[in-house]
C-alpha positions as CSV (number, residue, x, y, z in Angstrom):
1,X,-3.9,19.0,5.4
2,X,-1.7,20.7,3.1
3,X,-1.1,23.7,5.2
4,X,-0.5,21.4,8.3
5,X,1.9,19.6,5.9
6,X,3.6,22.9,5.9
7,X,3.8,23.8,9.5
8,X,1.0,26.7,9.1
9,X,-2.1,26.8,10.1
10,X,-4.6,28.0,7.4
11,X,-7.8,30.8,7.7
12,X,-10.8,30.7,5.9
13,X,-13.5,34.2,5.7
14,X,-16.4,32.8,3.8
15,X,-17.1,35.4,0.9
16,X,-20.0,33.6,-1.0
17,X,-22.4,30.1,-1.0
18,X,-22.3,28.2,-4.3
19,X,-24.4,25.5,-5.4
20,X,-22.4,23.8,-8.3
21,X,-20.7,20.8,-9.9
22,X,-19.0,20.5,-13.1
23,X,-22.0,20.9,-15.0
24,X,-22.6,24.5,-13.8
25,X,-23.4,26.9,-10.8
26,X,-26.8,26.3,-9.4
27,X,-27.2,29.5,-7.0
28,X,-24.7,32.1,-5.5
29,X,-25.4,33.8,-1.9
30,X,-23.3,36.1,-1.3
31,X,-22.7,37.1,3.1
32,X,-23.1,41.0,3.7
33,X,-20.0,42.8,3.2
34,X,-20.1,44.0,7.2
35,X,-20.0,40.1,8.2
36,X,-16.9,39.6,5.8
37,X,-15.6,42.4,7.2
38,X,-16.0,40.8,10.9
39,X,-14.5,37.4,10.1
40,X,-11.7,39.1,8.9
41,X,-11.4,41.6,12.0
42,X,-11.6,38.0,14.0
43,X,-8.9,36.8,11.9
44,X,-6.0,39.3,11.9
45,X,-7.1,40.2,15.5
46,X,-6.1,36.5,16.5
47,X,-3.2,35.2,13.9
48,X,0.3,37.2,13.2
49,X,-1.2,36.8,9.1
50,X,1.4,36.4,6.8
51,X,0.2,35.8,3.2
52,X,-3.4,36.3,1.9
53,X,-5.2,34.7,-0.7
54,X,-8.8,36.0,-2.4
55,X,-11.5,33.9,-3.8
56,X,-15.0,34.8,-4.9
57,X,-15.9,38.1,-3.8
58,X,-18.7,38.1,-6.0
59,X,-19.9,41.9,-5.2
60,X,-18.6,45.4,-4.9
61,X,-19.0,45.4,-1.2
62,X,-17.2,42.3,-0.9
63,X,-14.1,43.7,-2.4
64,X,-14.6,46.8,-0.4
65,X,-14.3,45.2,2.8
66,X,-11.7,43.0,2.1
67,X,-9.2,45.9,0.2
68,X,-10.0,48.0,3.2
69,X,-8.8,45.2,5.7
70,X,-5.8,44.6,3.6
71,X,-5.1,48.4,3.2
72,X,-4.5,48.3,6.8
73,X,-1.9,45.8,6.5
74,X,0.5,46.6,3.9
75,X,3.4,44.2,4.4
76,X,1.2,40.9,3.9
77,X,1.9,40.0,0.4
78,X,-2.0,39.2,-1.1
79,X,-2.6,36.5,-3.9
80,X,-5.6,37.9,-6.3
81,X,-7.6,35.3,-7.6
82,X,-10.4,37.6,-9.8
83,X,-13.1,34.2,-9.7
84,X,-14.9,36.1,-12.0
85,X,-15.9,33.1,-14.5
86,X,-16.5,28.9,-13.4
87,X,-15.1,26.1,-15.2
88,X,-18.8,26.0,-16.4
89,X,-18.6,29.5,-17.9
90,X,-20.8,30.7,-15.0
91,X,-20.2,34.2,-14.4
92,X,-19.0,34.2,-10.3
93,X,-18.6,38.0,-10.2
94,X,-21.5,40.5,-10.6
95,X,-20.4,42.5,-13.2
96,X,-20.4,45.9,-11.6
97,X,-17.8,44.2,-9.4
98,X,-15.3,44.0,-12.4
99,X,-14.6,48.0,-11.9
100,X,-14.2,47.9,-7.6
101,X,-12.0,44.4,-8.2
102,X,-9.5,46.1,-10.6
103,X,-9.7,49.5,-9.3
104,X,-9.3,48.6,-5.0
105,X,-8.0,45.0,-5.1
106,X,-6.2,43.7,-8.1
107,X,-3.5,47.2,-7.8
108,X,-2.7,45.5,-4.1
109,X,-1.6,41.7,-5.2
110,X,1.7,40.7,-5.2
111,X,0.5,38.0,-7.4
112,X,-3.1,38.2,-9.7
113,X,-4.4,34.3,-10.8
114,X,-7.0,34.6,-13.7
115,X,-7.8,31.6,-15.5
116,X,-8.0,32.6,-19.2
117,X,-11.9,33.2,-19.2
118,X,-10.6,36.2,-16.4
119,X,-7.5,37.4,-18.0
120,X,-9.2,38.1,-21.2
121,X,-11.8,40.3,-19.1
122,X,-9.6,41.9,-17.2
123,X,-7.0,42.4,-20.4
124,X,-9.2,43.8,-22.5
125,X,-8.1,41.1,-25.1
126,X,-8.1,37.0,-25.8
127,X,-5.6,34.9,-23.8
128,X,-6.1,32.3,-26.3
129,X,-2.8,29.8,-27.0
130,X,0.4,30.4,-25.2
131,X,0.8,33.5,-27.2
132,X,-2.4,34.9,-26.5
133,X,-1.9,34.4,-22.6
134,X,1.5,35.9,-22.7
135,X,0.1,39.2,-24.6
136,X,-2.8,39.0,-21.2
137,X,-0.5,38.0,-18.9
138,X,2.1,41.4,-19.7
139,X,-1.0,43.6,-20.0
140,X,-2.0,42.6,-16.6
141,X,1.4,42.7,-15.5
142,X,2.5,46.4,-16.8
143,X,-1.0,47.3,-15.5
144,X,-1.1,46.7,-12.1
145,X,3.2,46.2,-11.5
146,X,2.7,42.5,-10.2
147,X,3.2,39.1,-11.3
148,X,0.4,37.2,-13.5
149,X,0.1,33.4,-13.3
150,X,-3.0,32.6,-16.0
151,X,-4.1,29.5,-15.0
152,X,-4.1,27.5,-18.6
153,X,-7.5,24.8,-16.8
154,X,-9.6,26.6,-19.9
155,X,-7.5,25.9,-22.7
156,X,-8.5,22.8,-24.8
157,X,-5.3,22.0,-26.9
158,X,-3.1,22.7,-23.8
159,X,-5.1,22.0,-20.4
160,X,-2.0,22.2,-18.2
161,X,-0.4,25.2,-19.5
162,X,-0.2,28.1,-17.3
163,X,1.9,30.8,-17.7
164,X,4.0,33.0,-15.2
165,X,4.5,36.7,-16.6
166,X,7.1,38.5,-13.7
């Protein structure tokens, strides 16, 4: 409703099944990389595509087959969001995925969305308080030359605080 709200009309390639509630992630199937890679073919081979946003790719060939789609299009600005770790603390992304998401997706966003949990992973140090996810936020920022919006959800003394690093 919210795209239809905005005049667009909004595409969804399924990545990855969860079974989960606040208390915690139950299960995670993953689809084969090849049928991502088809529901994405379907996509751009039907809609003029004009932003993208990532989810849970929770494997390496998940991020392979959605960077190599988007390499082919490098005028659609992309919003990253890693979905490495769940409100629950679940881990969402295998961890051999960490390397693939940083090395062949992450360096093609125009804008990378960790919650805290993600930015200290990807960082390489804690996001913790404003200060902490300021230090991330540049990091990832200087790293990968885009913009860094850590989502603040995971922060106890300030649960709405998320911080824009451009």
């Amino acid at each position: 409703r919210t795209f239809h709200g905005f005049g667009v009309h909004g595409c969804t390639a399924i990545a990855a099944l969860t079974a989960q509630n606040p208390a915690g992630v139950a299960a995670i199937v993953p689809v084969d990389g090849a049928f991502l890679a088809s529901q994405l073919d379907a996509i751009f081979a039907c809609y003029e595509i004009r932003a993208v946003k990532t989810g849970m790719l929770a494997a390496p060939e998940l991020i392979e087959a959605a960077a190599d789609r988007l390499a082919a299009r490098p005028a659609i600005p992309v919003v990253v969001d890693p979905v490495m770790v769940a409100t629950s603390g679940a881990r969402l992304l295998e961890p051999r995925a960490v390397e693939t998401l940083s090395r062949r997706l992450i360096p093609r966003a125009a804008l990378l969305t960790p919650n805290r949990p993600e930015a200290e992973a990807l960082a390489g140090r804690s996001a913790a308080g404003l200060a902490g996810a300021a230090a991330a936020a540049r990091v990832l920022a200087d790293r990968y030359g885009c913009a860094v919006l850590v989502k603040g959800g995971h922060d106890p003394d300030q649960p709405a605080a998320d911080l824009l690093c451009i």
